[in-house]
N, C-alpha and C positions, 0 to 999 in steps of 0.2 A: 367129620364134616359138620356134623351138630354141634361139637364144642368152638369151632369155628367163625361160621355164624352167628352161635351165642355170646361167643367174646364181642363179635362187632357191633352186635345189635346192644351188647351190653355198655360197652364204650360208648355208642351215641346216648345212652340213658344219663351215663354217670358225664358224657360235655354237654346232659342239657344240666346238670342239678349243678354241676363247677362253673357252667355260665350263670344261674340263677344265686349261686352260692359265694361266686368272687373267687373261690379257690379250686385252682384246677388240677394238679398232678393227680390226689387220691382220691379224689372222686372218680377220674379218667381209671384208676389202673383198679380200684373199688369193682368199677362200672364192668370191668372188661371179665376180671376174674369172675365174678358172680356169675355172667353171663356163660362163663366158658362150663362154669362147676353145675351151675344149678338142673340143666336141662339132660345133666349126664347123671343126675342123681335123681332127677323126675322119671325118665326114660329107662334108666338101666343100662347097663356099659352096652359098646356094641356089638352086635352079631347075635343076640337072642333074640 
């Protein structure tokens, strides 16, 4: 559910930088993976 959330919240990061940037697909898909990797690599896989 955390990785989930974090991709989404991560995608809205990465269509504000591809709107500020001009360039949208890898920014969008940038945006979405970090969100989804980072917060499971802060936190620790789940169920600990």
């Amino acid at each position: 559910m955390v990785a989930v959330i974090g991709a989404g919240i991560g995608s809205l990061g990465g269509l504000l930088v591809s709107f500020l940037l001009n360039d949208w697909t890898p920014a969008l898909v940038i945006g979405a993976v970090a969100g989804a990797v980072i917060p499971l690599i802060v936190l620790g896989s789940p169920g600990k």
